[in-house]
TIVO-2410 file (N, C-alpha, C; in nm, 3 decimals):
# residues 83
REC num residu      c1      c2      c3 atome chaine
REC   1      X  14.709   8.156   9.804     N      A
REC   1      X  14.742   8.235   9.687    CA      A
REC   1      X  14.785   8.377   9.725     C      A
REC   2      X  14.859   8.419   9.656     N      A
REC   2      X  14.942   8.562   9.674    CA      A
REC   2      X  14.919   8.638   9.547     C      A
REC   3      X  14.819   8.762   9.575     N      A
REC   3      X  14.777   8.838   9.485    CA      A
REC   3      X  14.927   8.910   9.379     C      A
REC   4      X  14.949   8.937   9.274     N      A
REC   4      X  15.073   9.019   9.201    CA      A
REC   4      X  14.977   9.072   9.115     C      A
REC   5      X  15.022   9.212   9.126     N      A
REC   5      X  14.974   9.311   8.984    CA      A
REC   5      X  15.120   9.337   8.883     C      A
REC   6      X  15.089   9.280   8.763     N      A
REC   6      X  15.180   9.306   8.662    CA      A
REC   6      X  15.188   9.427   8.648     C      A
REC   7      X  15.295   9.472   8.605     N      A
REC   7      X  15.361   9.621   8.587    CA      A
REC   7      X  15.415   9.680   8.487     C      A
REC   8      X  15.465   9.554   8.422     N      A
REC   8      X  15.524   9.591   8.275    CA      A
REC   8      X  15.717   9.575   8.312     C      A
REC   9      X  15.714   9.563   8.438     N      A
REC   9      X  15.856   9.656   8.419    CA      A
REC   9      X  15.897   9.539   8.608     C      A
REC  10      X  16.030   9.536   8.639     N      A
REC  10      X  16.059   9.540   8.756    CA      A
REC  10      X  15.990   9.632   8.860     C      A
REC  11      X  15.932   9.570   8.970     N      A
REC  11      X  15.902   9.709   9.092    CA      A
REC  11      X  15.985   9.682   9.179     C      A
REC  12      X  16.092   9.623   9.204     N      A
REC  12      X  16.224   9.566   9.303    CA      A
REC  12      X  16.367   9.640   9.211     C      A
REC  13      X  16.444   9.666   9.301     N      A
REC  13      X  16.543   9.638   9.229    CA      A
REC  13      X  16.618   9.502   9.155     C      A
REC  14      X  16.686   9.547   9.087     N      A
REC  14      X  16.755   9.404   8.993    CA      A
REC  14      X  16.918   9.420   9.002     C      A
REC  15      X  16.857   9.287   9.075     N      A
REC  15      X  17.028   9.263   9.123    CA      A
REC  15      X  17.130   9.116   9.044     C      A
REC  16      X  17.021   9.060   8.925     N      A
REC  16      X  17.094   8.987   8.817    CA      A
REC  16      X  17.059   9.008   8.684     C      A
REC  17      X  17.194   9.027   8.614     N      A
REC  17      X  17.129   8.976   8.495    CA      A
REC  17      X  17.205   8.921   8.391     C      A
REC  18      X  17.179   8.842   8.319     N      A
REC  18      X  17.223   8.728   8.241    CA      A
REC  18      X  17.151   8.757   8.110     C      A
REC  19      X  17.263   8.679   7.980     N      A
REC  19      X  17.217   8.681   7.896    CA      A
REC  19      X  17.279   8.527   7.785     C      A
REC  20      X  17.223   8.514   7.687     N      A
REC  20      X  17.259   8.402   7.594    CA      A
REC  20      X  17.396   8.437   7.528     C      A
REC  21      X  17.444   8.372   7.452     N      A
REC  21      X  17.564   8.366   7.413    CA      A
REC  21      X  17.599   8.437   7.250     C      A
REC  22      X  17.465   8.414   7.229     N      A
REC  22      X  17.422   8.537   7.109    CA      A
REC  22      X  17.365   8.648   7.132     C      A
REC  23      X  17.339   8.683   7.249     N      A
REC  23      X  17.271   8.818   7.284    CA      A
REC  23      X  17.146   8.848   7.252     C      A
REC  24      X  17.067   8.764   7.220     N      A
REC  24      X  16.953   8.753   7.175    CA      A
REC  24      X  16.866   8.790   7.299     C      A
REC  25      X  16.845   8.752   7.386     N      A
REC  25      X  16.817   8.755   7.526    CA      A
REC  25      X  16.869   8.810   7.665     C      A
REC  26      X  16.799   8.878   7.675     N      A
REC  26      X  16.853   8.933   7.849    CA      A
REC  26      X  16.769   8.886   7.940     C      A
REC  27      X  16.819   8.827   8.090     N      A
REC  27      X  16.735   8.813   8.157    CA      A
REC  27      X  16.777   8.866   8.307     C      A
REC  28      X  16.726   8.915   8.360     N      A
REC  28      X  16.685   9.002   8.506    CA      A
REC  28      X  16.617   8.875   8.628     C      A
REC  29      X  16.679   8.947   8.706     N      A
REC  29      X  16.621   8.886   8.892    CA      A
REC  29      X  16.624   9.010   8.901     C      A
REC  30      X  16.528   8.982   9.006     N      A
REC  30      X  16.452   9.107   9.077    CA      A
REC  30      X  16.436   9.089   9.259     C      A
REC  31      X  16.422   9.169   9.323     N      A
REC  31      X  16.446   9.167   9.484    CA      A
REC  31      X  16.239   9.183   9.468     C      A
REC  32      X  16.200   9.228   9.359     N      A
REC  32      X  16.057   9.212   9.397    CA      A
REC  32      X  15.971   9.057   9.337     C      A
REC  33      X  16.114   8.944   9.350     N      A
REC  33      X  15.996   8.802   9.319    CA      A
REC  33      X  15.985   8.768   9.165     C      A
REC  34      X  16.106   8.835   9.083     N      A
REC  34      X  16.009   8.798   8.930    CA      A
REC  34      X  16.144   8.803   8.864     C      A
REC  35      X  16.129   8.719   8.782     N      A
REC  35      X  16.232   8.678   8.628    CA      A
REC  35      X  16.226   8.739   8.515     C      A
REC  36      X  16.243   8.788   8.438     N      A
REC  36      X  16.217   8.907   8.345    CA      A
REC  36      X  16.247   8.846   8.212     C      A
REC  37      X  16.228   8.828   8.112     N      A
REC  37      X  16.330   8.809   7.989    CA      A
REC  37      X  16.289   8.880   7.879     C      A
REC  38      X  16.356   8.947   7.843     N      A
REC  38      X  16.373   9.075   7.729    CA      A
REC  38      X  16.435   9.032   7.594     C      A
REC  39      X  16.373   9.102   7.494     N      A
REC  39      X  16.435   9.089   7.362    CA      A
REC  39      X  16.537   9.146   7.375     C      A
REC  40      X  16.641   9.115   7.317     N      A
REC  40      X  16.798   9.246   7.353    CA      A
REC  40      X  16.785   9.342   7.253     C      A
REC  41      X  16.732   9.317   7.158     N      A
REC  41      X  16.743   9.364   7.017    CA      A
REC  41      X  16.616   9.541   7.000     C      A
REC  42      X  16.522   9.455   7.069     N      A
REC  42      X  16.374   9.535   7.056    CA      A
REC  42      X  16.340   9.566   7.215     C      A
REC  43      X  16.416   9.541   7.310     N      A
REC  43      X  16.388   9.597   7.454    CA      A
REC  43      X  16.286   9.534   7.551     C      A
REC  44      X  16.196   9.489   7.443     N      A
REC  44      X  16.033   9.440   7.436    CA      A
REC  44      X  16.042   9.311   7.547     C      A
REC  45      X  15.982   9.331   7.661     N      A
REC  45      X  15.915   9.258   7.750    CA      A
REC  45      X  15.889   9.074   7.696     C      A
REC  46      X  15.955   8.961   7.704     N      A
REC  46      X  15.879   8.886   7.654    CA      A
REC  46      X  15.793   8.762   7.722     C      A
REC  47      X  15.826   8.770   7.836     N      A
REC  47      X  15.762   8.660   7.928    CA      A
REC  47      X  15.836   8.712   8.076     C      A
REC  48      X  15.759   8.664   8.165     N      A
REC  48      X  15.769   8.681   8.291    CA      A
REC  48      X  15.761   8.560   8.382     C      A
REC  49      X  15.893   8.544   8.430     N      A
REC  49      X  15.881   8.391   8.519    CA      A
REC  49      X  15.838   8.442   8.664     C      A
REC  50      X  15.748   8.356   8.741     N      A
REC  50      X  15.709   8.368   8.864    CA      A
REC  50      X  15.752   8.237   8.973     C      A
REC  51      X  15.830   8.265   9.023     N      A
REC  51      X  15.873   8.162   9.103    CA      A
REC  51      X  15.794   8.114   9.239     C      A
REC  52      X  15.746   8.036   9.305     N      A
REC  52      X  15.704   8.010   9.459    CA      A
REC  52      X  15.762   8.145   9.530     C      A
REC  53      X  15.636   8.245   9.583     N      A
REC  53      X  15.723   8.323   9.667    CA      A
REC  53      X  15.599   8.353   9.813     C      A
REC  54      X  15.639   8.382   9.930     N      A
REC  54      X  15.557   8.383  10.040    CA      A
REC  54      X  15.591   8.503  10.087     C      A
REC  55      X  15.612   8.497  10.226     N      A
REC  55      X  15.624   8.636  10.302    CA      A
REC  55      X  15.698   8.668  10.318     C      A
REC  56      X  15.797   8.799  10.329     N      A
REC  56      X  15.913   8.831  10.368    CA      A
REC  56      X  16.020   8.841  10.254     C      A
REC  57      X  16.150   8.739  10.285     N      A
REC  57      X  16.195   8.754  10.163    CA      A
REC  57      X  16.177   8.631  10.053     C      A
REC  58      X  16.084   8.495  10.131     N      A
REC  58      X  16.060   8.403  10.042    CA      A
REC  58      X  16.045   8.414   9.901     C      A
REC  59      X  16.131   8.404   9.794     N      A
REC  59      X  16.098   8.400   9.621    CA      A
REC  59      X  16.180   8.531   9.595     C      A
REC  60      X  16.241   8.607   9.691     N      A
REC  60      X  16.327   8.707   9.623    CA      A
REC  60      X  16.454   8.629   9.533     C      A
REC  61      X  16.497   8.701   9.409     N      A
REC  61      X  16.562   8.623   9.314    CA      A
REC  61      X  16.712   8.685   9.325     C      A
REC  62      X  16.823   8.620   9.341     N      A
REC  62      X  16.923   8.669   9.368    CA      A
REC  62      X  16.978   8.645   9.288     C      A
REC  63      X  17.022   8.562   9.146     N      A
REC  63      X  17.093   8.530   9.050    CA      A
REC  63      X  17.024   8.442   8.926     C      A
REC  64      X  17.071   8.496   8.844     N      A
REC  64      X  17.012   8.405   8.664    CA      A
REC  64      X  17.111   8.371   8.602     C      A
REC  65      X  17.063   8.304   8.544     N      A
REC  65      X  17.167   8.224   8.458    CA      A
REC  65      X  17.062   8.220   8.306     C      A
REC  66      X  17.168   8.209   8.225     N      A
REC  66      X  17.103   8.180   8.037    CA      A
REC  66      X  17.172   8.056   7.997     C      A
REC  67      X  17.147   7.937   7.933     N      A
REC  67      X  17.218   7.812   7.874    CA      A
REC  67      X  17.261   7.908   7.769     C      A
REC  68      X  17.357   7.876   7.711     N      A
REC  68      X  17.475   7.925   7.588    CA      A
REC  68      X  17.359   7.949   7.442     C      A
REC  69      X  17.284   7.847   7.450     N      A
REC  69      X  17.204   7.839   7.319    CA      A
REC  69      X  17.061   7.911   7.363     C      A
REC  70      X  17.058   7.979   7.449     N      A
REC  70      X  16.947   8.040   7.501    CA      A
REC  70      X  16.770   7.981   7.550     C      A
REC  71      X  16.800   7.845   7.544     N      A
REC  71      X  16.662   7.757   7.595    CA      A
REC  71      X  16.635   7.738   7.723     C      A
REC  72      X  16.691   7.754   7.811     N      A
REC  72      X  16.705   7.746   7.925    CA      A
REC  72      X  16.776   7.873   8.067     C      A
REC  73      X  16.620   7.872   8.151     N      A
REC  73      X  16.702   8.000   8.215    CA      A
REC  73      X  16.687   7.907   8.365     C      A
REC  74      X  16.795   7.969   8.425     N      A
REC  74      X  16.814   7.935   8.591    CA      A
REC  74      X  16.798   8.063   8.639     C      A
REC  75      X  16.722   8.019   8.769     N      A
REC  75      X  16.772   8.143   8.889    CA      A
REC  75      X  16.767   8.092   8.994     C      A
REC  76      X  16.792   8.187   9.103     N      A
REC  76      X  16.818   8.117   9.243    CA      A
REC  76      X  16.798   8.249   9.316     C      A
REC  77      X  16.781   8.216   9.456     N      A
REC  77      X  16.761   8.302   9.505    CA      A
REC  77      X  16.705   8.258   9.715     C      A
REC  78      X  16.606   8.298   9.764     N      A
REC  78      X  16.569   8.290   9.878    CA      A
REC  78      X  16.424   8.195   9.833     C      A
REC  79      X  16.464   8.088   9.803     N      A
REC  79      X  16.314   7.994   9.785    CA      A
REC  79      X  16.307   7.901   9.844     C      A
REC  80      X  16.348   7.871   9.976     N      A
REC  80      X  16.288   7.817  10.075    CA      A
REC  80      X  16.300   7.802  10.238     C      A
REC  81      X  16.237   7.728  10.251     N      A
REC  81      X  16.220   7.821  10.420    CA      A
REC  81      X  16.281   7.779  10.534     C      A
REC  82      X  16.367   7.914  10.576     N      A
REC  82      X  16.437   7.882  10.652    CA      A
REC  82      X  16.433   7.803  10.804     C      A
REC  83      X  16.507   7.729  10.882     N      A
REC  83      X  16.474   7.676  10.999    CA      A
REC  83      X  16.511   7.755  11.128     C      A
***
């Protein structure tokens, strides 16, 4: 297990971000391991995705994606280990 203290906020920079097709939603990758998704409307924090992440740059998030109708988020990034 890998200890994380929530923050409220990104502690990495954010190097994606994506949103729905109504704008309802924004969502963020982060270089510090975490998925973000925001109300667009109210700014307001609404869930936090945590992906598999280990040492180094394992689980850093390099790109998001939003489905058109906003149910579905992708990201991608450095999640698994290299040979």
């Amino acid at each position: 297990p890998v200890l994380r203290i929530e923050t409220g906020s990104h502690s990495g920079s954010v190097v994606a971000i994506g949103t729905d097709v109504s704008g309802r939603w924004v969502v963020t990758g982060s270089l510090d391991k975490t998925v973000r998704v925001w109300d667009r409307t109210t700014g307001e924090l609404v869930r936090v995705l945590r992906p598999p992440i280990g040492e180094g740059s394992e689980g850093k998030i390099y790109s998001v994606a939003v489905s058109p109708d906003g149910s579905t988020i992708f990201c991608g990034g450095f999640t698994g280990r290299g040979t």
